[in-house]
VEXMI-951665 format. One line per field, with one value per atom (N, C-alpha, C): chain; x, y, z. Coordinates in nm, 2 decimals, padded with zeros to 4 digits, always signed. Example, Ala and Ser with C-alpha at 12.3 -4.5 7.8 and 13.67 -1.06 7.14 Angstrom:
kette: c(A|A|A|A|A|A)
c1: c(+01.32|+01.23|+01.32|+01.28|+01.37|+01.29)
c2: c(-00.57|-00.45|-00.33|-00.22|-00.11|+00.00)
c3: c(+00.78|+00.78|+00.78|+00.71|+00.71|+00.79)
This chain:
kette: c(A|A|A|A|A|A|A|A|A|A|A|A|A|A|A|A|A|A|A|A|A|A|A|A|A|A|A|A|A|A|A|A|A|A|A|A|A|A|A|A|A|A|A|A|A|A|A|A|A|A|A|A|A|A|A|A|A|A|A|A|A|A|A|A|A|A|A|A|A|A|A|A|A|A|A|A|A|A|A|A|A|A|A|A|A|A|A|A|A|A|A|A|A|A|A|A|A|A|A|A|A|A|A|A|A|A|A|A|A|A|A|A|A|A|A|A|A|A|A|A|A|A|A|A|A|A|A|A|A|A|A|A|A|A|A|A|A|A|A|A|A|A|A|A|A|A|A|A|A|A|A|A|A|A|A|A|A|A|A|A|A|A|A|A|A|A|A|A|A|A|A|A|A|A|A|A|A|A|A|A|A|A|A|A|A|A|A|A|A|A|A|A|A|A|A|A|A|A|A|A|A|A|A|A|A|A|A|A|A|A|A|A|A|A|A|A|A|A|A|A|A|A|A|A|A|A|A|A|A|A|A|A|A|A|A|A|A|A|A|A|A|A|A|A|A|A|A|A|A|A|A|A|A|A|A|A|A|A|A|A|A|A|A|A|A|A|A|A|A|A|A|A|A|A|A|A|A|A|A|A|A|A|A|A|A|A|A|A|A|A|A|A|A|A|A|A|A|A|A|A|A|A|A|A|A|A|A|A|A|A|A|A|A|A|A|A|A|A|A|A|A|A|A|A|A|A|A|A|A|A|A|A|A|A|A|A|A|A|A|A|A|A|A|A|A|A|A|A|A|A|A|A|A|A|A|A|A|A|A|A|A|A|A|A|A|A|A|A|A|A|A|A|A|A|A|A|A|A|A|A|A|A|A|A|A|A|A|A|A|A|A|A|A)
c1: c(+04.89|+04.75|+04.71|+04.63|+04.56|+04.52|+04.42|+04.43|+04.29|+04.20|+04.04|+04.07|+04.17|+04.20|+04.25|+04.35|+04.40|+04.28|+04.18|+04.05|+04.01|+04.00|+03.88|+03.96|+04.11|+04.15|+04.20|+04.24|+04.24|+04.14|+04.04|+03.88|+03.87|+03.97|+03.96|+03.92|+03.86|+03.82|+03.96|+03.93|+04.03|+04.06|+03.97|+03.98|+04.11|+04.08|+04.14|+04.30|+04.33|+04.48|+04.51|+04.43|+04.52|+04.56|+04.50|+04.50|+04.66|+04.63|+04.71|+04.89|+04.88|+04.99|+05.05|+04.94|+04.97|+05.00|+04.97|+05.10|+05.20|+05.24|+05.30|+05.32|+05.19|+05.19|+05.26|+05.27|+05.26|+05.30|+05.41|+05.43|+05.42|+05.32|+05.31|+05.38|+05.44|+05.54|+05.39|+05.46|+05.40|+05.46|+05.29|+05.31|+05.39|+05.36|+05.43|+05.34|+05.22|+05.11|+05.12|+05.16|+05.17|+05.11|+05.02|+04.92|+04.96|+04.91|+05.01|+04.93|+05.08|+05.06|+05.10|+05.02|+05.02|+05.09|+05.16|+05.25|+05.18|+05.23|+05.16|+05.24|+05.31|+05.39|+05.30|+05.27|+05.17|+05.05|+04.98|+04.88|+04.86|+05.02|+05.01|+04.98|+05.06|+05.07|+04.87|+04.84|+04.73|+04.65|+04.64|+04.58|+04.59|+04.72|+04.78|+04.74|+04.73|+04.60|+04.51|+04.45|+04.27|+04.28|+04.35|+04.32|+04.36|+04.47|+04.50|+04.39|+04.35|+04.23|+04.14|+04.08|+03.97|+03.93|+04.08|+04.11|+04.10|+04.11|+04.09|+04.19|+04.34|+04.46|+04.39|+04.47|+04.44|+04.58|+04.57|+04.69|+04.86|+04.86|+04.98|+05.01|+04.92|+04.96|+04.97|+04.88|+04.91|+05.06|+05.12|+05.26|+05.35|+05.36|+05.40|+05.45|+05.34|+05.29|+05.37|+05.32|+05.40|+05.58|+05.59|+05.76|+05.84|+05.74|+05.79|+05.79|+05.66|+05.64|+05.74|+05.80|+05.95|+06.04|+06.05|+06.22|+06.24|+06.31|+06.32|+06.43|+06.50|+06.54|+06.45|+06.32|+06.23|+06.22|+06.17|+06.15|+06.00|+05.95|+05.81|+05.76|+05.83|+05.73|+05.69|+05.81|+05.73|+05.60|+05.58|+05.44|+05.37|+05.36|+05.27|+05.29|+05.35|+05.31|+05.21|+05.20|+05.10|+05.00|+05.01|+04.88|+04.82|+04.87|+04.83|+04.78|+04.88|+04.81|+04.68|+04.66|+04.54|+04.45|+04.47|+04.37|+04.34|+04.42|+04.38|+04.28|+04.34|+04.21|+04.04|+04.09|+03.95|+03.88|+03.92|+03.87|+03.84|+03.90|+03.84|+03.72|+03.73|+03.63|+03.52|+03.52|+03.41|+03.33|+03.40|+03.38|+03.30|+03.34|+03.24|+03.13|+03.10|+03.00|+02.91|+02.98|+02.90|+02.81|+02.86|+02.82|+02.74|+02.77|+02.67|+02.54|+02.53|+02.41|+02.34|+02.42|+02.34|+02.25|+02.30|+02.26|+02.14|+02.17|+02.04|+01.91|+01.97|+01.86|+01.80|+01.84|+01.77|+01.71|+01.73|+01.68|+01.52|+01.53|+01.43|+01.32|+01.37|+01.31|+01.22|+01.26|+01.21|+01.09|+01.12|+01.01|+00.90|+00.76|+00.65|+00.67|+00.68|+00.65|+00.54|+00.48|+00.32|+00.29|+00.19|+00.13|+00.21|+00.19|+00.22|+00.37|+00.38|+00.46|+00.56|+00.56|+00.66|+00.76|+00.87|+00.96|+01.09|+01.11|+01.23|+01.35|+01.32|+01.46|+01.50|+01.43|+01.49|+01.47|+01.42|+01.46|+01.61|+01.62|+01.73|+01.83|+01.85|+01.93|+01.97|+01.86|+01.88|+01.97|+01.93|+01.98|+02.13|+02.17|+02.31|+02.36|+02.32|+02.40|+02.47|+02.37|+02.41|+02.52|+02.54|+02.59|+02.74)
c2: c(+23.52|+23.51|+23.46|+23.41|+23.34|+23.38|+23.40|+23.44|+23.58|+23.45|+23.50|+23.57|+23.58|+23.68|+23.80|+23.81|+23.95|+24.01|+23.91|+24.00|+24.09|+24.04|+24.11|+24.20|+24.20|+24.29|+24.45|+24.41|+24.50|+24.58|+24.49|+24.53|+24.50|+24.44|+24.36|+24.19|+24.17|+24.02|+23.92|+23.83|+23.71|+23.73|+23.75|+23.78|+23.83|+23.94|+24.05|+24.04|+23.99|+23.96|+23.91|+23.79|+23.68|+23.74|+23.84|+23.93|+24.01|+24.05|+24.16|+24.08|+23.95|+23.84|+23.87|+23.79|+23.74|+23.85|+23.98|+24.13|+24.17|+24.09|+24.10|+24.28|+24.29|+24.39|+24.36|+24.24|+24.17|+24.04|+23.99|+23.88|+23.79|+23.75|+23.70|+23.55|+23.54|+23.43|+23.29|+23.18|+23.07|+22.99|+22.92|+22.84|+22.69|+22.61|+22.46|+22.40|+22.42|+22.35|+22.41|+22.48|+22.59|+22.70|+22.71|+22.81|+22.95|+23.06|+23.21|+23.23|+23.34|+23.39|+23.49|+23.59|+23.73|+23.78|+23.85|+23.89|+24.01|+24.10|+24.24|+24.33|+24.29|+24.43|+24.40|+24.26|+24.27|+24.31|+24.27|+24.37|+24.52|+24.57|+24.68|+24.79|+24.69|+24.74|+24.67|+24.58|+24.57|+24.69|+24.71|+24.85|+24.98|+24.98|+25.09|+25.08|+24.95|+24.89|+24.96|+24.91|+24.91|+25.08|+25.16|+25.33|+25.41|+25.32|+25.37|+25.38|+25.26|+25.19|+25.31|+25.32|+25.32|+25.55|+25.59|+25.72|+25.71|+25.63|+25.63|+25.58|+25.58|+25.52|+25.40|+25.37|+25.22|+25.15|+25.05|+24.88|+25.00|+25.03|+25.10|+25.21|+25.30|+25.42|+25.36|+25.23|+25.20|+25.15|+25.08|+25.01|+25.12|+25.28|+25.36|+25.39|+25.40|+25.49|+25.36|+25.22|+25.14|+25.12|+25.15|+25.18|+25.25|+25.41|+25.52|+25.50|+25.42|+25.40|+25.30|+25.19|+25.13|+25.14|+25.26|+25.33|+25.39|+25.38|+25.51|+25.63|+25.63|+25.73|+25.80|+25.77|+25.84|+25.99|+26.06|+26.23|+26.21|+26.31|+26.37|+26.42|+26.46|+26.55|+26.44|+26.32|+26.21|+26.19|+26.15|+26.14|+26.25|+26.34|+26.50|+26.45|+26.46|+26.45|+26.37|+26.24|+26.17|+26.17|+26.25|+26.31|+26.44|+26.49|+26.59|+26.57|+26.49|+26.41|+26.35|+26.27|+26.23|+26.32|+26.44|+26.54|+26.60|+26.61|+26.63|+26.58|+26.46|+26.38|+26.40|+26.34|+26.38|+26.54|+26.62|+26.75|+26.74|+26.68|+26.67|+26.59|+26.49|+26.39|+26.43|+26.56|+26.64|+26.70|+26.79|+26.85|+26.84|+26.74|+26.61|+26.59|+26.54|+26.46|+26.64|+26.73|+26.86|+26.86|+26.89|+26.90|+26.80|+26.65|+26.57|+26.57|+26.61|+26.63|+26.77|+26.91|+26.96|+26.94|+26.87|+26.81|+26.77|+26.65|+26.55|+26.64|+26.76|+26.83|+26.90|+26.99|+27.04|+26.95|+26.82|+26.72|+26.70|+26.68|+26.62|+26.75|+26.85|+26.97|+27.00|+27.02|+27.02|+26.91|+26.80|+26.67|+26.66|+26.64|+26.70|+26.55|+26.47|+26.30|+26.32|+26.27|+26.24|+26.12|+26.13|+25.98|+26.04|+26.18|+26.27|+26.10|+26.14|+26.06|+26.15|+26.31|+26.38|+26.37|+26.35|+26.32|+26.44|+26.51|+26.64|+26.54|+26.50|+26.39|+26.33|+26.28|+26.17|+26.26|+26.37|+26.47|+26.56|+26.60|+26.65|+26.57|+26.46|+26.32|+26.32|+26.28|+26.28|+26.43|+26.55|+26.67|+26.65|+26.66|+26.67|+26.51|+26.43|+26.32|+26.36|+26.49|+26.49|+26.62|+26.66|+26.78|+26.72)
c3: c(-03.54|-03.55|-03.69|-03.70|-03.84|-03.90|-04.03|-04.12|-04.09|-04.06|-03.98|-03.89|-03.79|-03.67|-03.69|-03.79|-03.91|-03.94|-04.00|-04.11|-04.02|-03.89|-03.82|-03.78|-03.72|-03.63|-03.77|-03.88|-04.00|-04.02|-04.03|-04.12|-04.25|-04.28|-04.40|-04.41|-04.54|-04.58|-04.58|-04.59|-04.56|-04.69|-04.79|-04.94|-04.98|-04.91|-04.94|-04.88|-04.77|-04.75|-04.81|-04.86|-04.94|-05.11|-05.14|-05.21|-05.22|-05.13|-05.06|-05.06|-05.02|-05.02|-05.14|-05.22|-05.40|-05.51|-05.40|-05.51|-05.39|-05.33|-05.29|-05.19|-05.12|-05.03|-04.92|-04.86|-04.75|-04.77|-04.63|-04.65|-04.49|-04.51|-04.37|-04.33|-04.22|-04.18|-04.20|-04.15|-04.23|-04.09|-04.02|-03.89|-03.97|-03.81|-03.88|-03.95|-03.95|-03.99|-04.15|-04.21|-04.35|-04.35|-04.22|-04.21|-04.24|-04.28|-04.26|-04.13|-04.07|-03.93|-03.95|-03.87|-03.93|-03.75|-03.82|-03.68|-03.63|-03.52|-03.52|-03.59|-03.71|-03.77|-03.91|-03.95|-04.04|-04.01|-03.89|-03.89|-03.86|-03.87|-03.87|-04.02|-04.16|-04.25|-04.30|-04.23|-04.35|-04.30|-04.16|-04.12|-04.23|-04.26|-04.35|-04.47|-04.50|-04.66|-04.63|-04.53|-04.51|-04.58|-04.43|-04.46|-04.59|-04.66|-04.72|-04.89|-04.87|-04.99|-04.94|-04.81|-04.75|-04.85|-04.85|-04.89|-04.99|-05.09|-05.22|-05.33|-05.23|-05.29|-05.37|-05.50|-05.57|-05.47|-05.62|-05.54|-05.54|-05.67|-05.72|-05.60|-05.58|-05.49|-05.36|-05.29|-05.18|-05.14|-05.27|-05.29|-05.27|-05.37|-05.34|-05.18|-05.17|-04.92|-04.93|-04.90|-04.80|-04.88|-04.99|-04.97|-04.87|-04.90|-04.84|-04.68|-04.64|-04.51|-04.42|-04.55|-04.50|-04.47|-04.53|-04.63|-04.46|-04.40|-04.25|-04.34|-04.43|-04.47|-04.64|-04.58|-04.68|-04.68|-04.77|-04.76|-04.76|-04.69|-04.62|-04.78|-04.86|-04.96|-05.07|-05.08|-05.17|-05.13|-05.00|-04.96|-04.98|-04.97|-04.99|-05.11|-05.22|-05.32|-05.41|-05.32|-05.37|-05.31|-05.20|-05.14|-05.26|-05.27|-05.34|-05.49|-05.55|-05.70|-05.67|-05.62|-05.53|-05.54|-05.42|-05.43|-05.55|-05.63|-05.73|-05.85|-05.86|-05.90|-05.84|-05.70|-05.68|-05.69|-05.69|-05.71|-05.88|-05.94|-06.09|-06.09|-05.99|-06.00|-05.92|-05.86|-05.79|-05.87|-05.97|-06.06|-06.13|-06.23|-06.28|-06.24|-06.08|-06.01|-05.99|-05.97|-05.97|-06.14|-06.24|-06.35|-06.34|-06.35|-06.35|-06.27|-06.15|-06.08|-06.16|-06.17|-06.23|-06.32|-06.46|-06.57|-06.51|-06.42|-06.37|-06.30|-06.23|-06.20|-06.29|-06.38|-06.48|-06.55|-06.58|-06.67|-06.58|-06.42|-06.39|-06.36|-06.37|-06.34|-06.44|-06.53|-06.66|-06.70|-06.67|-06.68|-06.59|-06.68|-06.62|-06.50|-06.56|-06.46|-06.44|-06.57|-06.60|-06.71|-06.72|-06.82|-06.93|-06.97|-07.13|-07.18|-07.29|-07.37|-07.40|-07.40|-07.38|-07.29|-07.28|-07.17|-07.17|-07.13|-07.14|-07.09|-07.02|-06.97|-07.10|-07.14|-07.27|-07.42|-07.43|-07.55|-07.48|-07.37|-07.32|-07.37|-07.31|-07.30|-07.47|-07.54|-07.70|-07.73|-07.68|-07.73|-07.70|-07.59|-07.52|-07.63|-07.67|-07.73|-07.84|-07.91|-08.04|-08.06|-07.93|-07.98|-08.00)
């Protein structure tokens, strides 16, 4: 199949395979014409891009999975383990996005949101800068 018939059947941009090509995620066979033709075993790993991106993996950790997903004599816990590094991050990156909403709600709670020239948002903002 062609390049445009991959995009759609993946869910990914044509962009993005050819992306995907040039680090060498993927190597799709090449019609007579020079065209690339994506077989159904490539469209099976860009699938495994898509979901794998789509979870949060970057280019590196997707490279990681699709090793392990090669390898038929791979171990189950390499993968758990980069599942779990993963989770981990994001739970930091939860963390974070918690603190930061609170901040933002006390900030906005605090502020009358009136004509006043007083603003608690932007004396808060100033305060937390300087500590």
């Amino acid at each position: 199949m062609n390049i445009s018939e991959a995009a759609q059947h993946s869910g990914l941009s044509a962009k993005a395979l050819r992306y995907y090509e040039s680090i060498d995620l993927l190597s799709p066979g090449r019609a007579q014409n020079g065209y690339r033709d994506y077989s159904d075993a490539d469209l099976e790993i860009l699938r495994f891009i898509q979901r794998a991106r789509a979870t949060g993996f970057s280019v590196d950790e997707v490279r990681e999975l699709l090793s392990l997903y090669r390898d038929p004599a791979r171990h189950s816990r390499d993968a758990k383990a980069l599942v779990e590094d993963k989770l981990g991050h994001i739970e930091t990156q939860l963390r974070s996005l918690r603190e930061m909403q609170q901040t933002l709600r006390g900030l906005a709670e605090r502020c009358a949101g009136d004509e006043s020239p007083q603003c608690a948002i932007l004396e808060g903002l100033s305060h937390h800068a300087a500590k």
